[in-house]
Backbone as XML, in Angstrom:
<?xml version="1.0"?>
<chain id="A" units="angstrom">
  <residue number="1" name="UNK">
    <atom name="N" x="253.941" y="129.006" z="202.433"/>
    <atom name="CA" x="252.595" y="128.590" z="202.081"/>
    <atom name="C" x="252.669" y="127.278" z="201.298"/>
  </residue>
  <residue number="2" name="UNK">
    <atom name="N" x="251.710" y="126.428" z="201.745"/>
    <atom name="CA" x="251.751" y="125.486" z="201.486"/>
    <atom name="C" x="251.037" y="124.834" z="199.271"/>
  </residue>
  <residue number="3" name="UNK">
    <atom name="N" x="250.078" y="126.017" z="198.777"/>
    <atom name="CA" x="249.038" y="125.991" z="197.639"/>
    <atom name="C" x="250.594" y="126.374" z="196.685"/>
  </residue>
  <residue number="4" name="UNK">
    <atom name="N" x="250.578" y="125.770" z="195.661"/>
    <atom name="CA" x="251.422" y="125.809" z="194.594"/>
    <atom name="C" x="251.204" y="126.266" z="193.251"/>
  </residue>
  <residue number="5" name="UNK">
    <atom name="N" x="250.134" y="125.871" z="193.056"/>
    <atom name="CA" x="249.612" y="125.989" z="191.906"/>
    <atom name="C" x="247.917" y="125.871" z="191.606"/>
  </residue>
  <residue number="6" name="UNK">
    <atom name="N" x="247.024" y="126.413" z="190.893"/>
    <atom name="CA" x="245.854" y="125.845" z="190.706"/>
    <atom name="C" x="246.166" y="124.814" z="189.825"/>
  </residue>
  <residue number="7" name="UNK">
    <atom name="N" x="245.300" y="123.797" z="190.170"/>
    <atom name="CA" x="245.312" y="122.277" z="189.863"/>
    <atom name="C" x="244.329" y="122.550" z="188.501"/>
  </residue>
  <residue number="8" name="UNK">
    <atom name="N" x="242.992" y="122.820" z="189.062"/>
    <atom name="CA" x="241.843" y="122.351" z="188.255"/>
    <atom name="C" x="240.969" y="123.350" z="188.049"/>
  </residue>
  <residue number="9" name="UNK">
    <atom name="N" x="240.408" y="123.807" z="187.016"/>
    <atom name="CA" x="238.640" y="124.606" z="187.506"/>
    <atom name="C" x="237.706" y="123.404" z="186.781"/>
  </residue>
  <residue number="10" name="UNK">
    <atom name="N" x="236.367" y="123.228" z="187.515"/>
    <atom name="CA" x="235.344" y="122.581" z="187.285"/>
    <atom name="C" x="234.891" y="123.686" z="186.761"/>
  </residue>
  <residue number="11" name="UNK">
    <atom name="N" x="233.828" y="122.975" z="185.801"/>
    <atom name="CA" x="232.557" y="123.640" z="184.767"/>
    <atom name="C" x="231.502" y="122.691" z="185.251"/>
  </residue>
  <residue number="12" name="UNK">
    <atom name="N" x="230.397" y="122.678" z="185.151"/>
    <atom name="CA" x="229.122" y="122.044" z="185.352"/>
    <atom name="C" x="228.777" y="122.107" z="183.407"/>
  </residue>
  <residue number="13" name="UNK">
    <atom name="N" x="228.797" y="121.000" z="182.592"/>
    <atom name="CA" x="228.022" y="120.783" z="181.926"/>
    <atom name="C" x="226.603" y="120.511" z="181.576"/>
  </residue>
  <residue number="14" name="UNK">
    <atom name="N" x="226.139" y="120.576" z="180.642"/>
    <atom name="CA" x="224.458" y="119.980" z="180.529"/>
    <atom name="C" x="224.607" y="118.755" z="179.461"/>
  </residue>
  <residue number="15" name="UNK">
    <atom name="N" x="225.762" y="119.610" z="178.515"/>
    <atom name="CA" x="226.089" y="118.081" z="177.283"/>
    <atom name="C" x="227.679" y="117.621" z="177.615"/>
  </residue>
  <residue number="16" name="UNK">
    <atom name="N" x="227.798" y="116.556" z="177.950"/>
    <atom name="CA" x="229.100" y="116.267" z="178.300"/>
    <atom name="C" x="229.882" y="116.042" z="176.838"/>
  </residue>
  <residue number="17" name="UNK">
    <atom name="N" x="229.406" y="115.322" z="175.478"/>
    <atom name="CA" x="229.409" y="114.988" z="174.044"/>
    <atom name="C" x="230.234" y="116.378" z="174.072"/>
  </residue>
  <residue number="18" name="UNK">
    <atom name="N" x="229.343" y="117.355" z="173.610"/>
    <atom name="CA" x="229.321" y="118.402" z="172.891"/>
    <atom name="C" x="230.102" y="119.382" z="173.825"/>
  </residue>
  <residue number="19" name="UNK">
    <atom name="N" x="230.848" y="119.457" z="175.093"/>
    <atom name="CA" x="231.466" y="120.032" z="175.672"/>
    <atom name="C" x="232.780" y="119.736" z="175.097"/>
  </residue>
  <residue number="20" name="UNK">
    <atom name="N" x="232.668" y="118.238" z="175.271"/>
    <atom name="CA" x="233.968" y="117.753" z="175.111"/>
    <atom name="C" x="234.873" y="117.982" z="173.741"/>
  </residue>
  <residue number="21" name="UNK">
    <atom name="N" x="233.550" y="117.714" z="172.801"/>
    <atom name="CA" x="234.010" y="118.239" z="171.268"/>
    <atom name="C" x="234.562" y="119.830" z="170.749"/>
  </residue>
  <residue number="22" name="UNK">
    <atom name="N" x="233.703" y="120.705" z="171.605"/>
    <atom name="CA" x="234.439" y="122.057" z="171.768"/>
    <atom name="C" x="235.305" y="122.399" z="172.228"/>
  </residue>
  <residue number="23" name="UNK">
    <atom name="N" x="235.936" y="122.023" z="173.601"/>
    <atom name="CA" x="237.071" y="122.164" z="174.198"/>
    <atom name="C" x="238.270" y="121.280" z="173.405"/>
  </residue>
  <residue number="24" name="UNK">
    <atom name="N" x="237.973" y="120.043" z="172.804"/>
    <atom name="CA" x="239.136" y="119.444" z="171.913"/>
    <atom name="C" x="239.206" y="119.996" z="170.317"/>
  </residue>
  <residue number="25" name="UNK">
    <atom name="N" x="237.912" y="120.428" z="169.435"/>
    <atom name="CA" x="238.129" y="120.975" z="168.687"/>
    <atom name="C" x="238.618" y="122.986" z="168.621"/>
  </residue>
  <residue number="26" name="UNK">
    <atom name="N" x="237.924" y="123.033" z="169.482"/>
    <atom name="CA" x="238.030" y="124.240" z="168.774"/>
    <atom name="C" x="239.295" y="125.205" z="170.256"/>
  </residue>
  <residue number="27" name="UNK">
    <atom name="N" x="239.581" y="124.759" z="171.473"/>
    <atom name="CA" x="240.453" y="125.102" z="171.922"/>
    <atom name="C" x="241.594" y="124.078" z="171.891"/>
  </residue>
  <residue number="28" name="UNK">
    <atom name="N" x="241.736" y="122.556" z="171.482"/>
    <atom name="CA" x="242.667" y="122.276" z="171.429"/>
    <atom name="C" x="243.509" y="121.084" z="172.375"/>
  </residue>
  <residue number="29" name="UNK">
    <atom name="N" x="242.410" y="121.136" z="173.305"/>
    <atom name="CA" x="242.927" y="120.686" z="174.775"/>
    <atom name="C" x="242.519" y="118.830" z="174.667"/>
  </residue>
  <residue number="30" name="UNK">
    <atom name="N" x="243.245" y="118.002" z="175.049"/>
    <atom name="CA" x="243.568" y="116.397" z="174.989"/>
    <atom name="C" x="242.517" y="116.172" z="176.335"/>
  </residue>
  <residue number="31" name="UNK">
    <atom name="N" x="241.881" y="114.387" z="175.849"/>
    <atom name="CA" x="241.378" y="114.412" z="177.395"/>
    <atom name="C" x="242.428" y="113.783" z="178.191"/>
  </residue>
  <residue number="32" name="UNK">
    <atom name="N" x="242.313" y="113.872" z="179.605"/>
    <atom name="CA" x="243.210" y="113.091" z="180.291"/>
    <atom name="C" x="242.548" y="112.133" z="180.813"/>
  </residue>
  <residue number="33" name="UNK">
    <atom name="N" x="241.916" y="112.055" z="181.052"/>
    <atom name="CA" x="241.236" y="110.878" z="182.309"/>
    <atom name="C" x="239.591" y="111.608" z="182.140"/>
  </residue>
  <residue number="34" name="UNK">
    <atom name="N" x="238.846" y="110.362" z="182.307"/>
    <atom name="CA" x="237.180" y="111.035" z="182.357"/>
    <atom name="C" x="237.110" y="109.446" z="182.874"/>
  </residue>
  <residue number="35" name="UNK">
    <atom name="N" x="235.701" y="109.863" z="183.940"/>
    <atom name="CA" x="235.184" y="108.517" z="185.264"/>
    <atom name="C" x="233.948" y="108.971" z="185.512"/>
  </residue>
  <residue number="36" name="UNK">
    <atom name="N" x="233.205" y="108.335" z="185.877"/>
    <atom name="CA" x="232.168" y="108.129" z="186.598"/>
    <atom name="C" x="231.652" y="108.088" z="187.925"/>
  </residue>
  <residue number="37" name="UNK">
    <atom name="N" x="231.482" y="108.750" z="189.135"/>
    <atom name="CA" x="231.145" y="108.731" z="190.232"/>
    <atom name="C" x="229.531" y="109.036" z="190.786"/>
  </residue>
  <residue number="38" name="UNK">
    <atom name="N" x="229.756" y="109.107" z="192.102"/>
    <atom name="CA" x="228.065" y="109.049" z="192.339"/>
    <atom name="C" x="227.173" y="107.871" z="192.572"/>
  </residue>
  <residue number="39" name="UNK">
    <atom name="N" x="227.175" y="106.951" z="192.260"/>
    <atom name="CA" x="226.297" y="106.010" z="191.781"/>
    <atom name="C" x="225.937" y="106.084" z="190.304"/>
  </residue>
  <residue number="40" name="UNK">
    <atom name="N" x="227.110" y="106.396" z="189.323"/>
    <atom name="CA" x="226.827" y="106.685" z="188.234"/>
    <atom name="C" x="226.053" y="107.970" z="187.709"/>
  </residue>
  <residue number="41" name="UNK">
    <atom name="N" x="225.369" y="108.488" z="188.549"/>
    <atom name="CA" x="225.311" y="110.169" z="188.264"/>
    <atom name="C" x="225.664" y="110.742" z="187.858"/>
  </residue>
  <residue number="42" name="UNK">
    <atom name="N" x="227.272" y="111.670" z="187.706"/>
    <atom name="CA" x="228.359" y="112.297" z="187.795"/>
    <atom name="C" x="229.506" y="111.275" z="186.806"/>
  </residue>
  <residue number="43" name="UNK">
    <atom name="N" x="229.740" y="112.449" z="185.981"/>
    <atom name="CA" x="230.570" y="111.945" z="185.327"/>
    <atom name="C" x="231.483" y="113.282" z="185.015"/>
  </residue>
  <residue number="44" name="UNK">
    <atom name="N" x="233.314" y="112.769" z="184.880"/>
    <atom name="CA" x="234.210" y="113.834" z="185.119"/>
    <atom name="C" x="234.806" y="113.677" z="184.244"/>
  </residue>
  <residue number="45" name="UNK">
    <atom name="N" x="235.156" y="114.712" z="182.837"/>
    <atom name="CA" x="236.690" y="114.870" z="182.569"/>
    <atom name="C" x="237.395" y="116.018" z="182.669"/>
  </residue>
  <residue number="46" name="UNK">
    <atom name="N" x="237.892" y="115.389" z="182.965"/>
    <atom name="CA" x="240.198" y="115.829" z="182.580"/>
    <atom name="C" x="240.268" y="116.455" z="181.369"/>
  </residue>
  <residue number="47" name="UNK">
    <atom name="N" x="240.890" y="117.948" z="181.157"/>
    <atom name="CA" x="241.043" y="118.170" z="180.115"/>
    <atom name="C" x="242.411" y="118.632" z="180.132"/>
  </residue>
  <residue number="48" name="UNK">
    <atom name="N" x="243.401" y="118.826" z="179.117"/>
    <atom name="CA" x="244.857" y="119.420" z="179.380"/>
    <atom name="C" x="245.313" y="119.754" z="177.728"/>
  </residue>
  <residue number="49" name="UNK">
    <atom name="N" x="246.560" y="119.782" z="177.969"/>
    <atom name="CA" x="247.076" y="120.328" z="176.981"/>
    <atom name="C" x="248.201" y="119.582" z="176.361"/>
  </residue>
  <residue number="50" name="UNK">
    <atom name="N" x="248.510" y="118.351" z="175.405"/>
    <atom name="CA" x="249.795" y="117.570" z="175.317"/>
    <atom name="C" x="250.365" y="116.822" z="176.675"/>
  </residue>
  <residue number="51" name="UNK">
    <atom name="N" x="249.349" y="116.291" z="177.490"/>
    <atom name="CA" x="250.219" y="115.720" z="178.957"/>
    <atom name="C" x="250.863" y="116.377" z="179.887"/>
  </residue>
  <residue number="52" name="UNK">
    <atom name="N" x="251.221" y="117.737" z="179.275"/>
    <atom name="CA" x="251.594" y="118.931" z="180.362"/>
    <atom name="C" x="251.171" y="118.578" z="181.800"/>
  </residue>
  <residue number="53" name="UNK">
    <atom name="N" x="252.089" y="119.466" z="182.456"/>
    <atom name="CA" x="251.598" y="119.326" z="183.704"/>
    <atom name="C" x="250.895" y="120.712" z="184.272"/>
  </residue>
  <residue number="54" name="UNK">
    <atom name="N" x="249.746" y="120.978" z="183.899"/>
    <atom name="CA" x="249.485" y="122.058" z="183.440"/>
    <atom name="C" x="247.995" y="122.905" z="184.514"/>
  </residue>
  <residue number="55" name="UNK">
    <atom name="N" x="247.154" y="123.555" z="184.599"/>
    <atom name="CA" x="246.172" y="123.747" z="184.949"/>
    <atom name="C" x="245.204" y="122.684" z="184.454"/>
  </residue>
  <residue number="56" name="UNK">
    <atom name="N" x="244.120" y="121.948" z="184.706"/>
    <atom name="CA" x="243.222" y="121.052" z="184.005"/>
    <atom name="C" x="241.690" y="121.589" z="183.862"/>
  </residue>
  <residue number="57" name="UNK">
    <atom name="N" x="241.121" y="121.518" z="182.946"/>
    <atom name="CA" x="240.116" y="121.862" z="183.029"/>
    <atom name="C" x="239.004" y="120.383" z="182.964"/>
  </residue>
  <residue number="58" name="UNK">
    <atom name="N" x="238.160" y="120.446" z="184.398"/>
    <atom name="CA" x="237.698" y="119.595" z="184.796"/>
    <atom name="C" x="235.980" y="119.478" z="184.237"/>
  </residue>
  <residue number="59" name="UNK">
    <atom name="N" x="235.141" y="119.072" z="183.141"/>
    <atom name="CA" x="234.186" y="119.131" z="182.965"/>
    <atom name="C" x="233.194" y="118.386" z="183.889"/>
  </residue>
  <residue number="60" name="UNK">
    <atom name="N" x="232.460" y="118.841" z="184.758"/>
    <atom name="CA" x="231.525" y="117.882" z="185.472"/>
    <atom name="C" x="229.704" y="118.137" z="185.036"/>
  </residue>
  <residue number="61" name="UNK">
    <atom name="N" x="229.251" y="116.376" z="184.436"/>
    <atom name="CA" x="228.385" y="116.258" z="184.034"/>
    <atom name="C" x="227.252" y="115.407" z="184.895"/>
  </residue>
  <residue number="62" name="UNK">
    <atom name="N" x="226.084" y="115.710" z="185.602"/>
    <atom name="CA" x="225.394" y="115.547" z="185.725"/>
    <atom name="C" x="225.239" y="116.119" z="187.338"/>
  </residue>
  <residue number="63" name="UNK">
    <atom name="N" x="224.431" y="115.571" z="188.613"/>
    <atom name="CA" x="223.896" y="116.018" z="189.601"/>
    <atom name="C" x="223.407" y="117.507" z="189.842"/>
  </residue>
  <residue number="64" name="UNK">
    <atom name="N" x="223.515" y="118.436" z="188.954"/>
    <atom name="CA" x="222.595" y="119.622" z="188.700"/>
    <atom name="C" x="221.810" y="120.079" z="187.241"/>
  </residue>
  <residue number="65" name="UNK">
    <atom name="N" x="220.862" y="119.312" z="187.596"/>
    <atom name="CA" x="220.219" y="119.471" z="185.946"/>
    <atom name="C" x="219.422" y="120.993" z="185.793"/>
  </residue>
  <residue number="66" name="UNK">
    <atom name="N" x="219.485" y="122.128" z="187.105"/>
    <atom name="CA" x="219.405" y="123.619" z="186.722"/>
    <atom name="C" x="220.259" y="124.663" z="186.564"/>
  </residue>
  <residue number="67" name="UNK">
    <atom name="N" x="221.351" y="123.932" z="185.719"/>
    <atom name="CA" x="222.055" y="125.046" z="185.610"/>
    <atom name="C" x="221.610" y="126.655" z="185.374"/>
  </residue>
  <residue number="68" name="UNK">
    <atom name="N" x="222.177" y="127.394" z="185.645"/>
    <atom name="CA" x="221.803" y="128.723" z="185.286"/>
    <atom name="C" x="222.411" y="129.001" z="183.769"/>
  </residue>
  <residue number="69" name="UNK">
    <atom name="N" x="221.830" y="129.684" z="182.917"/>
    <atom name="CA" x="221.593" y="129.549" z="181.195"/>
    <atom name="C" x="223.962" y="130.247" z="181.427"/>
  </residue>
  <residue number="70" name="UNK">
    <atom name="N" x="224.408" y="131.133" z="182.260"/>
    <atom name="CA" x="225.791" y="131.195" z="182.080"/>
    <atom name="C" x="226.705" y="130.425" z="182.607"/>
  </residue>
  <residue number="71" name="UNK">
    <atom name="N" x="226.136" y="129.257" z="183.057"/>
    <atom name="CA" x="226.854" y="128.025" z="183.879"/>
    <atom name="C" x="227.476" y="128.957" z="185.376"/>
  </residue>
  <residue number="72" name="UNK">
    <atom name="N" x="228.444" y="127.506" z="185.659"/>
    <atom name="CA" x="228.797" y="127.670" z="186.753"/>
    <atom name="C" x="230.372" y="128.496" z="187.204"/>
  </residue>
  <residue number="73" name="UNK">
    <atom name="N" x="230.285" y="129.462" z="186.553"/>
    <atom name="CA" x="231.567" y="129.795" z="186.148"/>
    <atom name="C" x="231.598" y="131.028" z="185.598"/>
  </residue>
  <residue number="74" name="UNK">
    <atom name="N" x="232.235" y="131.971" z="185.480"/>
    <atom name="CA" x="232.492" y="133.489" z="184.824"/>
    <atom name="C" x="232.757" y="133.196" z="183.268"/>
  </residue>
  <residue number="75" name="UNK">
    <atom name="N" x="234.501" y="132.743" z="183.830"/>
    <atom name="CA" x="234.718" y="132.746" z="182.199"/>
    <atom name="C" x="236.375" y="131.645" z="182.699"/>
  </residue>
  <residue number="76" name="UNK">
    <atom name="N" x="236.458" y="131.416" z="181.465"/>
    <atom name="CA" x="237.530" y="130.121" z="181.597"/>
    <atom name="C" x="238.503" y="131.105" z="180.461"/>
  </residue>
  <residue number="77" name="UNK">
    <atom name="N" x="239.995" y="130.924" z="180.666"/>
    <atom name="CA" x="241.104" y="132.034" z="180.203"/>
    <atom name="C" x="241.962" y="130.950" z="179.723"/>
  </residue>
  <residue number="78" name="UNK">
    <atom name="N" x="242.582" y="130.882" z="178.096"/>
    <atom name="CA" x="243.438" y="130.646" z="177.740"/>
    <atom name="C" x="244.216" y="131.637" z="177.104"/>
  </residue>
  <residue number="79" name="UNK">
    <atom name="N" x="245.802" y="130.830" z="177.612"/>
    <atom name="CA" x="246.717" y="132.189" z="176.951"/>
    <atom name="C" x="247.407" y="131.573" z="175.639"/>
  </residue>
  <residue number="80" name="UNK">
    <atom name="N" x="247.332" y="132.621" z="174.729"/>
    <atom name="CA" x="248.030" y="132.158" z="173.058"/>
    <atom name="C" x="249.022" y="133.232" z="173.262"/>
  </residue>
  <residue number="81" name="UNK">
    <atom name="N" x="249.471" y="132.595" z="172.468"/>
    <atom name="CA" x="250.832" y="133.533" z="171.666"/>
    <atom name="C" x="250.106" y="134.417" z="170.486"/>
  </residue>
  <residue number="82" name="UNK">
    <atom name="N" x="249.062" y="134.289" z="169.707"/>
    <atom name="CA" x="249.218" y="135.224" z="168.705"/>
    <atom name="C" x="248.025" y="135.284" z="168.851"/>
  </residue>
  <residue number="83" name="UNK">
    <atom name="N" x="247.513" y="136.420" z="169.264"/>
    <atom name="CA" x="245.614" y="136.762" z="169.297"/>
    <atom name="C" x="245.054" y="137.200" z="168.257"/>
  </residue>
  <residue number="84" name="UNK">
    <atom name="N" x="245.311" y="137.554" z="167.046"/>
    <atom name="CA" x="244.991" y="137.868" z="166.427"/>
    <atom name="C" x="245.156" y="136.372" z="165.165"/>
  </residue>
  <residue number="85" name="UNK">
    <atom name="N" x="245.784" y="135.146" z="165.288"/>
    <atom name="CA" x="245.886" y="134.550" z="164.447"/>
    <atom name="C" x="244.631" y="133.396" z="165.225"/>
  </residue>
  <residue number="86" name="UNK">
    <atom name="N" x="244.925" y="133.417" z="166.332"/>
    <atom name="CA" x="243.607" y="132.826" z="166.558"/>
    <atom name="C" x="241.983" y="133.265" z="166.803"/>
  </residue>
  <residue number="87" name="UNK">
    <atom name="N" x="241.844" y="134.742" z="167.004"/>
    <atom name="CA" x="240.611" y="134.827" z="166.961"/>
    <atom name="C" x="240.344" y="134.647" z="164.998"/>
  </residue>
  <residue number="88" name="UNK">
    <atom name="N" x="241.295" y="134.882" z="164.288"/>
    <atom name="CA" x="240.943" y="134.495" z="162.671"/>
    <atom name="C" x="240.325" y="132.446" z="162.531"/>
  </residue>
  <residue number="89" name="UNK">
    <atom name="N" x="241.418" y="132.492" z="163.582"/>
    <atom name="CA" x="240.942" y="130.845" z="163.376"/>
    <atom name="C" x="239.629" y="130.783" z="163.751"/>
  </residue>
  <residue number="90" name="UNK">
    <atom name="N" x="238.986" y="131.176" z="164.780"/>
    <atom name="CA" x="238.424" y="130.752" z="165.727"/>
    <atom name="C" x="236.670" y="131.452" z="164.720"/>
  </residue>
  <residue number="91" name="UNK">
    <atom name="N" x="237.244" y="132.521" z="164.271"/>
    <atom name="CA" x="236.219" y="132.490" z="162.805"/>
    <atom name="C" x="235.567" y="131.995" z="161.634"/>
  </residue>
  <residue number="92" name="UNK">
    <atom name="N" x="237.068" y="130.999" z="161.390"/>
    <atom name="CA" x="236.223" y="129.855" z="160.576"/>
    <atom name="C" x="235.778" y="128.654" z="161.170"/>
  </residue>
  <residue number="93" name="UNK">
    <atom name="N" x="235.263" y="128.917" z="161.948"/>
    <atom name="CA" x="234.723" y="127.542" z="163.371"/>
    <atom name="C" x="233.209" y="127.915" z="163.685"/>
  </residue>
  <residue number="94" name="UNK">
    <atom name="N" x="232.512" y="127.175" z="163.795"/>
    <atom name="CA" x="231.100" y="127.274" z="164.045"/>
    <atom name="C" x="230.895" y="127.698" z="165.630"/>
  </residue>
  <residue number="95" name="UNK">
    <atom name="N" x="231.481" y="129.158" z="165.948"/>
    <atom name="CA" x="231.990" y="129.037" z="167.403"/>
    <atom name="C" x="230.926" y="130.532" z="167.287"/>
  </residue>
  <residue number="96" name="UNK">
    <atom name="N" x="230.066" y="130.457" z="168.393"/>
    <atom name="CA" x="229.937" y="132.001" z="168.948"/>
    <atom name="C" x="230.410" y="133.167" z="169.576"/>
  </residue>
  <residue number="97" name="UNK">
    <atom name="N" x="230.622" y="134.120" z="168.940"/>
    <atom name="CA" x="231.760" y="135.188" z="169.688"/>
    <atom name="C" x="230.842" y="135.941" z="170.298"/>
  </residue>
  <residue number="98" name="UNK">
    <atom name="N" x="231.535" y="136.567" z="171.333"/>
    <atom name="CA" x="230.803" y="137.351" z="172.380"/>
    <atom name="C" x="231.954" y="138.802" z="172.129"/>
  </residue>
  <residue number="99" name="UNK">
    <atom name="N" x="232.656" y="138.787" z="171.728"/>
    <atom name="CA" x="233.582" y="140.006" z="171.147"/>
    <atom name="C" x="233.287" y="140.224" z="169.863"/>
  </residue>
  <residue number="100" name="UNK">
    <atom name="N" x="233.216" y="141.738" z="169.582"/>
    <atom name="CA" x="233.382" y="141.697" z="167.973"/>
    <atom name="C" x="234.282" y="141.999" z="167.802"/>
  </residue>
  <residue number="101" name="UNK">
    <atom name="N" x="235.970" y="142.022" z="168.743"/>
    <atom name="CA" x="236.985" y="142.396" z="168.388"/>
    <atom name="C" x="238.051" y="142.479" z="169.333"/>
  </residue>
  <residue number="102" name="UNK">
    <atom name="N" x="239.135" y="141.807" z="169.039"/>
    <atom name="CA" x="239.647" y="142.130" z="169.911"/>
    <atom name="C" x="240.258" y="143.096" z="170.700"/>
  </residue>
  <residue number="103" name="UNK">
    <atom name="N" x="240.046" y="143.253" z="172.034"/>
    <atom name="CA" x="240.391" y="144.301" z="172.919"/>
    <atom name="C" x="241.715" y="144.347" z="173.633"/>
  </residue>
  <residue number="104" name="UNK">
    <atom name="N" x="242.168" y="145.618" z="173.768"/>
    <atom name="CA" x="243.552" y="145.121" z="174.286"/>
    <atom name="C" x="243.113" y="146.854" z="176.063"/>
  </residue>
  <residue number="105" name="UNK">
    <atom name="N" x="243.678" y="145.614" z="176.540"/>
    <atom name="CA" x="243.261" y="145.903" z="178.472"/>
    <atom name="C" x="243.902" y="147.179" z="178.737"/>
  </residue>
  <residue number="106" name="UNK">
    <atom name="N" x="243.904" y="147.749" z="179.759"/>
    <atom name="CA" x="244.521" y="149.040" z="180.292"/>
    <atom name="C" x="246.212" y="148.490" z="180.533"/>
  </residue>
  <residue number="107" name="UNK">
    <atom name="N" x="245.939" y="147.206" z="180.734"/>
    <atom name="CA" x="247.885" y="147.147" z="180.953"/>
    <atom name="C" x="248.468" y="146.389" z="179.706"/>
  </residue>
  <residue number="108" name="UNK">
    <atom name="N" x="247.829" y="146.547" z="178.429"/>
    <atom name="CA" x="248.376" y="146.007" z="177.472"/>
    <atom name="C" x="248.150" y="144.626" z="176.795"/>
  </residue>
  <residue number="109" name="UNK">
    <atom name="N" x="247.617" y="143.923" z="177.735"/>
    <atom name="CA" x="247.079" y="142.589" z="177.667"/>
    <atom name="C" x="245.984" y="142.475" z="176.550"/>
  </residue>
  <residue number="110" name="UNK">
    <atom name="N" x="245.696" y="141.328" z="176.025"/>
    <atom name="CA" x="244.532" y="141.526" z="174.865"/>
    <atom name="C" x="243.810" y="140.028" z="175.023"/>
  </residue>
  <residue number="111" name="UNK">
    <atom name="N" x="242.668" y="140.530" z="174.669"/>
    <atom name="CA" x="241.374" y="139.030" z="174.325"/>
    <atom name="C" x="240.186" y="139.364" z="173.294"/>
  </residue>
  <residue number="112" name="UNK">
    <atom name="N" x="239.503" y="138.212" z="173.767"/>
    <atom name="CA" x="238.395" y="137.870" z="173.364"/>
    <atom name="C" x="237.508" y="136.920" z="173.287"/>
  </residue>
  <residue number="113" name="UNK">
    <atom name="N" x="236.426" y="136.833" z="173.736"/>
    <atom name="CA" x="235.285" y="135.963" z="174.484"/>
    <atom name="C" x="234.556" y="135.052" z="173.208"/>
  </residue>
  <residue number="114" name="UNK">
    <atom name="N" x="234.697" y="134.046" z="173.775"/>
    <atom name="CA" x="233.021" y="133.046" z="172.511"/>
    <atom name="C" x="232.656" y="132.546" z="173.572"/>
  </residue>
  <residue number="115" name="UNK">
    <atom name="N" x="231.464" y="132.032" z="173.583"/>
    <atom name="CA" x="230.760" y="131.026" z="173.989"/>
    <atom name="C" x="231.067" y="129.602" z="173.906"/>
  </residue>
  <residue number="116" name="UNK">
    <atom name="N" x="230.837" y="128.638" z="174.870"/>
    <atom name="CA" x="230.921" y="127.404" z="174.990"/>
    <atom name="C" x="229.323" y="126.958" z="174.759"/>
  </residue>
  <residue number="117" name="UNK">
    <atom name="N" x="229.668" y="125.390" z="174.847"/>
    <atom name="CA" x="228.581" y="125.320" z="174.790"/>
    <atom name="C" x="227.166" y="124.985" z="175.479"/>
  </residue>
  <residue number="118" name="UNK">
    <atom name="N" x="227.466" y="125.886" z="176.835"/>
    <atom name="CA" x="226.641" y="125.607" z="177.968"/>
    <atom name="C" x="226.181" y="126.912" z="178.386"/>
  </residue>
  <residue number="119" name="UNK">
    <atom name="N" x="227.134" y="127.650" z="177.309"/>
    <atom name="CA" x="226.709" y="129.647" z="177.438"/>
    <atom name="C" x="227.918" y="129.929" z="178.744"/>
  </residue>
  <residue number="120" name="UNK">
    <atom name="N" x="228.953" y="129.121" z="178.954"/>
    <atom name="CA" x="229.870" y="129.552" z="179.551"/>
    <atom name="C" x="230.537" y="130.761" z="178.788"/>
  </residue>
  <residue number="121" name="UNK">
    <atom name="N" x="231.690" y="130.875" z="179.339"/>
    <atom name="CA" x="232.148" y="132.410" z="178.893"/>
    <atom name="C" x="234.030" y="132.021" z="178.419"/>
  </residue>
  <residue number="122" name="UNK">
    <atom name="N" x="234.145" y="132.076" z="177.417"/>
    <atom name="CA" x="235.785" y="131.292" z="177.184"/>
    <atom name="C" x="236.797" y="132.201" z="176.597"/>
  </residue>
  <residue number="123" name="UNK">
    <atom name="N" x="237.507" y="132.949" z="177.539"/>
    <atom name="CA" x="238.309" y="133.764" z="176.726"/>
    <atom name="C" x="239.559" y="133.490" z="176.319"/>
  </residue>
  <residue number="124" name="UNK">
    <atom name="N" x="239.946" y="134.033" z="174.724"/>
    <atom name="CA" x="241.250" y="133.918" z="174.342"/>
    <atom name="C" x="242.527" y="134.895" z="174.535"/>
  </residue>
  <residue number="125" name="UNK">
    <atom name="N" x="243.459" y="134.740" z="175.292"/>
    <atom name="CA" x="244.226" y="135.715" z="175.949"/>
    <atom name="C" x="245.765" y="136.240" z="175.754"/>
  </residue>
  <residue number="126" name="UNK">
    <atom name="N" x="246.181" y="137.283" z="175.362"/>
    <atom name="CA" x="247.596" y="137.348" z="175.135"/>
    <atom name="C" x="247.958" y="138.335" z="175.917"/>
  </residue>
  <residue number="127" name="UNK">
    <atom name="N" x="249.223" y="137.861" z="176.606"/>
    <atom name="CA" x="249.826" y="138.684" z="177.626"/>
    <atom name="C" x="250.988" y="139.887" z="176.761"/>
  </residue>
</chain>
């Protein structure tokens, strides 16, 4: 088979500013590249992790101004090493949680959900 890896997931933003400031403050992630396409319509960034060569998370801002109030997307999954030191972090952050705690899965796995800021769904994940 030829698919290697997932490259990218797109999000549909409404605030490209305030997306961008959440995903670099409060998950962490560097931009890589952000452009303009469309006829200036559409505007894209690149999000990653230290230059990694990594999954990217692709913010795309503008050509659907109805988003639906949970965006375009379920939920977006990062994996930590210590879930419990970051949902503490992630408490002193002006961040909305959608967990009041973290849960740990039928196979051992553990998270917990906040909100972005488009009412996407962003979970924090330890394997």
């Amino acid at each position: 088979m030829a698919v290697k890896k997932m490259d990218h997931v797109g999000v549909y933003v409404n605030h490209l500013d305030a997306s961008l400031t959440f995903y670099q403050e409060v998950v962490g992630l560097e931009i890589k590249d952000r452009f303009t396409i469309e006829d200036g319509s559409i505007t894209l960034a690149f999000l990653g992790f230290n230059g990694l060569d990594e999954t990217e998370l692709e913010l795309v801002h503008g050509g659907n101004p109805n988003l639906p109030a949970e965006g375009k997307v379920n939920h977006i999954a990062f994996l930590v090493d210590d879930i419990e030191e970051e949902f503490n972090r992630l408490h002193g952050l002006n961040v909305v949680f959608l967990s009041d705690e973290i849960v740990t899965l039928p196979n051992g796995y553990r998270n917990f959900f906040v909100q972005g800021p488009d009412g996407e769904k962003v979970e924090f994940f330890q394997r």
